[in-house]
N, CA, C and O of each residue as an XYZ file, in Angstrom:
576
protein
N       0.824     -1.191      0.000
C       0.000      0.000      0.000
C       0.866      1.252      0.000
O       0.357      2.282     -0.441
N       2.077      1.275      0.431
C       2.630      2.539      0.859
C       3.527      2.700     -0.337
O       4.011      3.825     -0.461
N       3.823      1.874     -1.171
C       4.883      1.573     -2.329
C       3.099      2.555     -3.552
O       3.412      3.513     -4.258
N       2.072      2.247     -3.544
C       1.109      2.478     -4.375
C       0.768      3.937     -4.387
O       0.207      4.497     -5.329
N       1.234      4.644     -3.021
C       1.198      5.808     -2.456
C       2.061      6.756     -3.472
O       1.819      7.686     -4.242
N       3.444      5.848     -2.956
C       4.705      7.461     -3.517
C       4.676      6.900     -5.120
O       4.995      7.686     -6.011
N       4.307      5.600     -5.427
C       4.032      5.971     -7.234
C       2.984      6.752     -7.815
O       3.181      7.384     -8.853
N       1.840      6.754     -7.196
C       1.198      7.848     -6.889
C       1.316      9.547     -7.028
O       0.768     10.434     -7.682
N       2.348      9.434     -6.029
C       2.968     10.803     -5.564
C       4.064     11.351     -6.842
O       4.169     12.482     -7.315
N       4.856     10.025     -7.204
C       5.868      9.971     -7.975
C       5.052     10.886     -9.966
O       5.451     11.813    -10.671
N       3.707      9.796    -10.075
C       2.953      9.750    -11.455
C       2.551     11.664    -11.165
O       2.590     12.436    -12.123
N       2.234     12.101     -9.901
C       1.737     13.594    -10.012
C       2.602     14.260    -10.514
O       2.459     14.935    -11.533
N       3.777     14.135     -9.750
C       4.935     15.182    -10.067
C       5.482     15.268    -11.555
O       5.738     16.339    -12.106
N       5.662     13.761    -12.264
C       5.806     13.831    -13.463
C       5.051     14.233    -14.550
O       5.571     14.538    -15.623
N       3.650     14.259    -14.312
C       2.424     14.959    -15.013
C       2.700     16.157    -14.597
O       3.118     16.941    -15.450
N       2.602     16.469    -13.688
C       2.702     18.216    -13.541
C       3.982     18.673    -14.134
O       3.781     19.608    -14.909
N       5.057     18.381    -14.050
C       6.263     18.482    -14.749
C       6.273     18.297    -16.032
O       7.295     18.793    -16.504
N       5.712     17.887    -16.698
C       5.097     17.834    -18.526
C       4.093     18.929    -18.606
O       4.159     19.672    -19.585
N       3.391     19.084    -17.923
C       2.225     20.200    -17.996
C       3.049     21.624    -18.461
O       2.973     22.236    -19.526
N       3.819     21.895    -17.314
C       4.119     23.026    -17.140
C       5.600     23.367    -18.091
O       5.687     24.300    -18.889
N       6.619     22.446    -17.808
C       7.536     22.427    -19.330
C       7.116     23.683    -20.206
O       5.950     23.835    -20.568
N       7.930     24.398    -20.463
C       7.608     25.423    -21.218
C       6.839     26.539    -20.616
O       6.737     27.512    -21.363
N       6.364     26.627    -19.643
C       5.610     27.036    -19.066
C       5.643     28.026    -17.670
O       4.891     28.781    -17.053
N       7.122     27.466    -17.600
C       7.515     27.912    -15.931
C       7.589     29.303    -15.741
O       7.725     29.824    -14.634
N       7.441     30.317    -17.513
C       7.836     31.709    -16.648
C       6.701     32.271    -16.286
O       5.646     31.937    -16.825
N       6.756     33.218    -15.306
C       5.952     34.119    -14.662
C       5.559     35.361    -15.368
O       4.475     35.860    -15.066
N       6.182     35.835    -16.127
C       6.361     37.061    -16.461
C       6.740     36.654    -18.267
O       7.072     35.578    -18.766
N       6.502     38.126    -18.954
C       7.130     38.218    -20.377
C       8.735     38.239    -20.272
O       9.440     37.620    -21.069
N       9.279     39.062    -19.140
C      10.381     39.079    -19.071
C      11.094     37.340    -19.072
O      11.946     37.013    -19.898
N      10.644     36.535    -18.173
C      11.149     35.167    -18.143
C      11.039     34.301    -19.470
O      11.914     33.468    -19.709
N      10.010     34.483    -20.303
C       9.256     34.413    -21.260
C      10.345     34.956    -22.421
O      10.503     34.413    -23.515
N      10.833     35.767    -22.095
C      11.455     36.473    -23.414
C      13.154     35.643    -23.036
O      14.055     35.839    -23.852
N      13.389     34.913    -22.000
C      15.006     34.470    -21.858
C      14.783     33.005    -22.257
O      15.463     32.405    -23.090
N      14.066     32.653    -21.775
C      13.709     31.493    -22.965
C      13.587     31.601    -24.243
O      14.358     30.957    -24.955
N      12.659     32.381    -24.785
C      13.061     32.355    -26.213
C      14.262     32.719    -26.536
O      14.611     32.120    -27.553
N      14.966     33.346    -26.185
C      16.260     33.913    -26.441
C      17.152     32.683    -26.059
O      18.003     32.553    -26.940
N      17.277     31.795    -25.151
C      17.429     30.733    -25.323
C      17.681     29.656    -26.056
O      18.716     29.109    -26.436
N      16.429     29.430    -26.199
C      15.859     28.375    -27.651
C      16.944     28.909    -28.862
O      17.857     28.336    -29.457
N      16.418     30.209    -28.925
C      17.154     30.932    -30.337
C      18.812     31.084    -30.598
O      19.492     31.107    -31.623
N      19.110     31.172    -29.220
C      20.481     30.765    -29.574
C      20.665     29.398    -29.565
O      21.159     29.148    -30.664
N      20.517     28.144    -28.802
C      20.328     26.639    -28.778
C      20.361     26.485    -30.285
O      21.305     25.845    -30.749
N      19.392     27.020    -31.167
C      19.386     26.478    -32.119
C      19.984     27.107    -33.541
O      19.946     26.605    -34.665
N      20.562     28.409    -33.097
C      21.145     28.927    -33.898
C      20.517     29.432    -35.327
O      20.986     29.495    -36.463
N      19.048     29.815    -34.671
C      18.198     30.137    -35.670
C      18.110     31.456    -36.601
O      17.976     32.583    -36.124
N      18.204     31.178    -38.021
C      18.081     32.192    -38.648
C      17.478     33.601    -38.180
O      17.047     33.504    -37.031
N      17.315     34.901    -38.733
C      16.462     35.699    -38.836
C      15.095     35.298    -39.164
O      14.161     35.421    -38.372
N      14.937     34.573    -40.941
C      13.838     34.204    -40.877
C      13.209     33.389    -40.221
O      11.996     33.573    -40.114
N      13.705     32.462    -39.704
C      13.196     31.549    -38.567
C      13.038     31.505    -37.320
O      12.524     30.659    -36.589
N      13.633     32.711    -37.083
C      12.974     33.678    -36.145
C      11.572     34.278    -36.390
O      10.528     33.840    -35.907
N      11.644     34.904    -36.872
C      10.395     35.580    -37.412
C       9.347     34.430    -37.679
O       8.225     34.887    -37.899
N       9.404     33.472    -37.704
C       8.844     32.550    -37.897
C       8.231     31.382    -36.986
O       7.258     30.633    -36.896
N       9.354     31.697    -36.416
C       9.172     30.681    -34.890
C       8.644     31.605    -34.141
O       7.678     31.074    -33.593
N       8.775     33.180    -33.659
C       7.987     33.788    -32.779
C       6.194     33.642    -31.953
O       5.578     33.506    -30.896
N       6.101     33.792    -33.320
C       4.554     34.189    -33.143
C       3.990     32.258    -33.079
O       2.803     31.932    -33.042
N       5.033     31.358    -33.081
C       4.085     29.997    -32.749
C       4.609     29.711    -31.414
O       3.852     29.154    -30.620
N       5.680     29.983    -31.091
C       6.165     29.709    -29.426
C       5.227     30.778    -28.745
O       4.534     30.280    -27.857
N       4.998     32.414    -28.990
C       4.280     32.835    -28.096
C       2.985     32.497    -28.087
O       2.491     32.940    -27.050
N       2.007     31.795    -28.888
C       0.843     31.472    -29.099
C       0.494     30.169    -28.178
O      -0.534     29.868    -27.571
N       2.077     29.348    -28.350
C       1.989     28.020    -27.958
C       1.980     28.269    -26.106
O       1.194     27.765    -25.305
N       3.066     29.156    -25.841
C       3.204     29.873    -24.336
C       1.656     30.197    -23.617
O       1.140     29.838    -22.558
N       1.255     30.960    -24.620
C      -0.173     32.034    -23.939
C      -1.493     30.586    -23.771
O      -2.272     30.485    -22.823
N      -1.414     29.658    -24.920
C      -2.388     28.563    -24.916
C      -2.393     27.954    -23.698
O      -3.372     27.972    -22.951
N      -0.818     27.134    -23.322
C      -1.070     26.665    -22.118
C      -0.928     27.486    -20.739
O      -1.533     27.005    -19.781
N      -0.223     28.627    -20.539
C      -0.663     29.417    -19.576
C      -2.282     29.285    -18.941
O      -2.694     29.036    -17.808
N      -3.014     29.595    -20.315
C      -4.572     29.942    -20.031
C      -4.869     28.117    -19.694
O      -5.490     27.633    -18.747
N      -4.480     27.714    -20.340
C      -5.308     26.237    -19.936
C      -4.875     25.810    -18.602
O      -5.707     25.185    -17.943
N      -3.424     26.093    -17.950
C      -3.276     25.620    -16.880
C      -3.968     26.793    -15.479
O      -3.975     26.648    -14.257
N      -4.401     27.740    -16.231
C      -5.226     28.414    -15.480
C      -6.741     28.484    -15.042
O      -7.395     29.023    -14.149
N      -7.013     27.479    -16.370
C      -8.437     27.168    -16.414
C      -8.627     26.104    -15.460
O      -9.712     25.807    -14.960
N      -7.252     25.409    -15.176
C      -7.236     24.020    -14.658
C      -6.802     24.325    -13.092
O      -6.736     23.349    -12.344
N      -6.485     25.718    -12.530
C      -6.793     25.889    -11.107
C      -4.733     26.193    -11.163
O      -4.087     26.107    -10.119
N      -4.195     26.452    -12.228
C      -2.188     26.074    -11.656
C      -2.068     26.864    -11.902
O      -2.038     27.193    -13.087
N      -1.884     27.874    -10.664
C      -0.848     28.860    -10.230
C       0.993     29.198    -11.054
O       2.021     29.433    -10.419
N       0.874     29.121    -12.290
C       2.508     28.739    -12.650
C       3.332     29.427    -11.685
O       4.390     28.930    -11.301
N       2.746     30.980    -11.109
C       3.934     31.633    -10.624
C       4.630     31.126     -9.024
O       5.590     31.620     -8.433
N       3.558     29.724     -8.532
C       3.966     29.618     -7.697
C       3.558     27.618     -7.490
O       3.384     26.785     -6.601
N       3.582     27.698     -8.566
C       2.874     26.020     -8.995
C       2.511     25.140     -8.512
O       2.876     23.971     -8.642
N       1.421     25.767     -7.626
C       0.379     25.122     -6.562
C      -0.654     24.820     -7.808
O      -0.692     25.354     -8.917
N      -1.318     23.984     -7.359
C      -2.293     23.405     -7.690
C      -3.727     22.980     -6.466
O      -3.781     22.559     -5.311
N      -4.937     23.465     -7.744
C      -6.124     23.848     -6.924
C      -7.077     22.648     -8.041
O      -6.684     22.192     -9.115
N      -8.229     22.413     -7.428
C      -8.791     22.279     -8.015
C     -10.209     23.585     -8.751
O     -10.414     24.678     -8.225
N     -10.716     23.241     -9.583
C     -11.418     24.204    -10.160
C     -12.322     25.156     -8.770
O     -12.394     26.377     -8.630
N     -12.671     24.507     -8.259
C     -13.256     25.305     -7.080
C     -12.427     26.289     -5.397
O     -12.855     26.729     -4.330
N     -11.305     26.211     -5.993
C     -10.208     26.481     -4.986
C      -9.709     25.801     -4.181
O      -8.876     26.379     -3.482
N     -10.004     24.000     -3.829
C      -9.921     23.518     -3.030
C      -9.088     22.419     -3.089
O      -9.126     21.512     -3.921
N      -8.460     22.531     -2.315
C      -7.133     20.979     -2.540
C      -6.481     21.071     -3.518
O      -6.494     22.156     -4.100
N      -5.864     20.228     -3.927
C      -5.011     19.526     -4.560
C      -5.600     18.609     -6.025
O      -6.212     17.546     -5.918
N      -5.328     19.152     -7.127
C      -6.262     18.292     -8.292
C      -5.715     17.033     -8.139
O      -4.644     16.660     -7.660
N      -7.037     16.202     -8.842
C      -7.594     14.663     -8.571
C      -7.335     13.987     -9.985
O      -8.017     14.164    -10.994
N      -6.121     13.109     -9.848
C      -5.535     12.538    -10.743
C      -6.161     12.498    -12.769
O      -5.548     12.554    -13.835
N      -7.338     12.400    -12.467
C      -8.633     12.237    -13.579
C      -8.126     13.913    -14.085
O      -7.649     14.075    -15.209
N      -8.269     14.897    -13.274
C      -8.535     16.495    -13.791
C      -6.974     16.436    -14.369
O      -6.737     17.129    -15.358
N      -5.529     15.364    -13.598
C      -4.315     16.100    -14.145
C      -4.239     15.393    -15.922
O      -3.835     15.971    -16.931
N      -4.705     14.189    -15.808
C      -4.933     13.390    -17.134
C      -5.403     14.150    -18.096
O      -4.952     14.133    -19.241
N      -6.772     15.204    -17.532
C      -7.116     15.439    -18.893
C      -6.437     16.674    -19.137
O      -6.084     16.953    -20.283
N      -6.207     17.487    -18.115
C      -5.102     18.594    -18.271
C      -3.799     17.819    -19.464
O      -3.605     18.275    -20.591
N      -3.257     16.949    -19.050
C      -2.212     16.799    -19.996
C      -2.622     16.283    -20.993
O      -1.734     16.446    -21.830
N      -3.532     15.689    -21.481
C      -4.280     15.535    -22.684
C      -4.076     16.217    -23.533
O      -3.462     16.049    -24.587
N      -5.231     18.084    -22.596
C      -4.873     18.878    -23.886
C      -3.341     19.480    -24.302
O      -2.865     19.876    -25.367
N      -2.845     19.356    -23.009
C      -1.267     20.086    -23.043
C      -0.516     19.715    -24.339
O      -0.004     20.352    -25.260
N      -0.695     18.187    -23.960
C      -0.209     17.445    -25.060
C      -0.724     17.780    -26.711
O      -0.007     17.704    -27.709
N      -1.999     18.118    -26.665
C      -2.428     18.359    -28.458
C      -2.182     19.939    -28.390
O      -1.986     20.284    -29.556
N      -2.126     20.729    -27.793
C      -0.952     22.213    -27.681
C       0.430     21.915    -28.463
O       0.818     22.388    -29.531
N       1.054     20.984    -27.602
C       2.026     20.929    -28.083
C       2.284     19.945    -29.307
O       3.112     20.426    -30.081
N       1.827     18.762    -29.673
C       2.292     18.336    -30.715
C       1.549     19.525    -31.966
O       2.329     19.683    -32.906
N       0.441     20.209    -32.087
C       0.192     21.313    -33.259
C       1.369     22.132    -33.113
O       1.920     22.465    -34.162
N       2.131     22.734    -31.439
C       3.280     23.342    -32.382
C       4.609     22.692    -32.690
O       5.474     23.427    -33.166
N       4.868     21.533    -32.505
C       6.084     20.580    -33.087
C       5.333     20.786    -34.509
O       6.008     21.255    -35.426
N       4.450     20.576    -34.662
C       3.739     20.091    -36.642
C       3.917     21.287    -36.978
O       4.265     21.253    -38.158
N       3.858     23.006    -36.391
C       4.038     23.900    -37.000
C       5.948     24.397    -37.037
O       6.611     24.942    -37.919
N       6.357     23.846    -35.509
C       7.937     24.118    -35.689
C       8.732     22.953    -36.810
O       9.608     23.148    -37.653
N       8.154     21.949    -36.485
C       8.820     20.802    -38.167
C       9.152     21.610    -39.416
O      10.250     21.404    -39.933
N       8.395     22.434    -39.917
C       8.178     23.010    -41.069
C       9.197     24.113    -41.323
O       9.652     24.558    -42.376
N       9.497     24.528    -39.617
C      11.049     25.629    -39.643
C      12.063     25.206    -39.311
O      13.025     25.591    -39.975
N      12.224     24.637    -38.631
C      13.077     24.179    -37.779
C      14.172     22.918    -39.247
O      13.752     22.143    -40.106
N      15.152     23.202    -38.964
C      15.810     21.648    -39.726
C      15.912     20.340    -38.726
O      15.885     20.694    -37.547
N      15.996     19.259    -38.866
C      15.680     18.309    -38.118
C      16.749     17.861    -36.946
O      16.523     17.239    -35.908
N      17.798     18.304    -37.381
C      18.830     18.920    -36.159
C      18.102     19.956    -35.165
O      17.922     19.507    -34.032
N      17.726     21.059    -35.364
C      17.433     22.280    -34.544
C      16.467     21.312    -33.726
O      16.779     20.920    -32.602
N      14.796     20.802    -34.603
C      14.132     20.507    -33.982
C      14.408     19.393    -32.921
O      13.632     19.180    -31.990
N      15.666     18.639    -33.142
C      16.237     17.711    -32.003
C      16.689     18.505    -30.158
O      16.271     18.282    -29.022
N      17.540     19.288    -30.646
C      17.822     20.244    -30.117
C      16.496     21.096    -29.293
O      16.278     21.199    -28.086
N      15.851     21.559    -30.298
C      14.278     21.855    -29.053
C      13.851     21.059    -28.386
O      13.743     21.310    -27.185
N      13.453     19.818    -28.891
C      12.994     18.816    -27.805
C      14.067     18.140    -26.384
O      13.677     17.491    -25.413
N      15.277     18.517    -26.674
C      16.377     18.501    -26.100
C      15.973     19.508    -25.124
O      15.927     19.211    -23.930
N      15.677     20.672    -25.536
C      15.649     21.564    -24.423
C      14.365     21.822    -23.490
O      14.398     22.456    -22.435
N      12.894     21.047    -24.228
C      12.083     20.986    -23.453
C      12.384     19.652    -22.317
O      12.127     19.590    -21.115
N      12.867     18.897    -23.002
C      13.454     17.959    -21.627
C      13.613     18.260    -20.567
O      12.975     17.976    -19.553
N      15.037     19.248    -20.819
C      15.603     20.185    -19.981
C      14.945     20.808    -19.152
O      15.213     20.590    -17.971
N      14.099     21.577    -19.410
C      13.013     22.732    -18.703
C      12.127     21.548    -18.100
O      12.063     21.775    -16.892
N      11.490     20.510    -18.371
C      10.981     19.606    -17.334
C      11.715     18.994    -16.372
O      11.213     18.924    -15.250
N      12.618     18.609    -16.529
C      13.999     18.213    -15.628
C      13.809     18.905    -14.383
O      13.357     18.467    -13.325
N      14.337     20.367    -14.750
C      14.558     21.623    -14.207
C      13.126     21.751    -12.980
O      13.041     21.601    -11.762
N      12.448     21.999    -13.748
C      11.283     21.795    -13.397
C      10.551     20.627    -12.136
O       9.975     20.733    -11.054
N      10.945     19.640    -12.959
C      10.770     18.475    -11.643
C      11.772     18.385    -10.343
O      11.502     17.898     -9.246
N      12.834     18.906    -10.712
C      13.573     18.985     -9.145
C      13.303     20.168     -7.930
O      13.670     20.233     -6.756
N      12.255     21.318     -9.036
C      11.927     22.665     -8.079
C      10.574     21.653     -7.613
O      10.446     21.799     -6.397
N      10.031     21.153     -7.887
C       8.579     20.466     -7.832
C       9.119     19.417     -6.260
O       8.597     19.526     -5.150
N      10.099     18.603     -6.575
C      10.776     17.623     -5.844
C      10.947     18.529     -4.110
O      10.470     18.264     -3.007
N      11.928     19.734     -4.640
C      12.741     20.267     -4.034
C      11.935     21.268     -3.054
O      12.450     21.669     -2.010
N      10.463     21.695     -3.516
C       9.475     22.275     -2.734
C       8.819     21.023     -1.883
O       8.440     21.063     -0.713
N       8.796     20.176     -2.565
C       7.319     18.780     -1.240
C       8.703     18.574     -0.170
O       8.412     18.354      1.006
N       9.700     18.617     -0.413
C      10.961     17.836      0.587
C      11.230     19.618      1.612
O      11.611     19.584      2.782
N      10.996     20.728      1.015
C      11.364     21.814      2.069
C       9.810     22.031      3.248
O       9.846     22.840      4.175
């Protein structure tokens, strides 16, 4: 029973840590060092800049609002359920990452098309990263 618990505990943190991926800044300012980021990571053209902009900030603002619809605080990445209360109930994080997930594969299908297949390695490389990152502040808050 207690092993069913922290996999449990273990399956939240890693869903919430995919959710939010990409997601972690607070601000445009945080928002804008990531892209700047990415853009150097991948050593992206001008035009592919211009190109990639307006689908990373679209892709940013989509799940912001959805993880807001879904009760998550990014700036402080508590989690509520829709009514303010507790802690969301495994079913609400599923379908949360559901949609997260069709967010993000429409903008892989729109970054494929810019990106060369190196770069786009390299992005998914770096969303790794930012969940990584991510899961040890997640880790590193339930243990303080």
């Amino acid at each position: 029973m207690c092993s069913l618990k922290i996999n449990i505990k273990k399956l939240i943190v890693i869903m919430l840590t995919t959710l939010i991926s990409g997601v972690n800044a607070s601000d445009y300012g945080e928002h804008n060092d990531i892209f700047l980021e990415i853009q150097s990571r991948l050593n992206l053209t001008e035009e592919q800049v211009q190109q990639f902009k307006p689908i990373f900030v679209d892709n940013f603002e989509k799940r912001r609002n959805l993880m807001n619809k879904y009760g998550i605080n990014i700036n402080n990445k508590k989690t509520t359920n829709n009514k303010g209360m507790g802690v969301m109930e495994i079913r609400q994080l599923r379908s949360l990452k559901k949609e997260i997930d069709k967010i993000n594969k429409n903008a892989e299908k729109q970054l494929a098309n810019i990106f060369t297949k190196e770069q786009m390695n390299i992005y998914k490389l770096f969303q790794e990263e930012q969940r990584d990152e991510i899961k040890e502040q997640l880790i590193g808050r339930k243990n303080s």
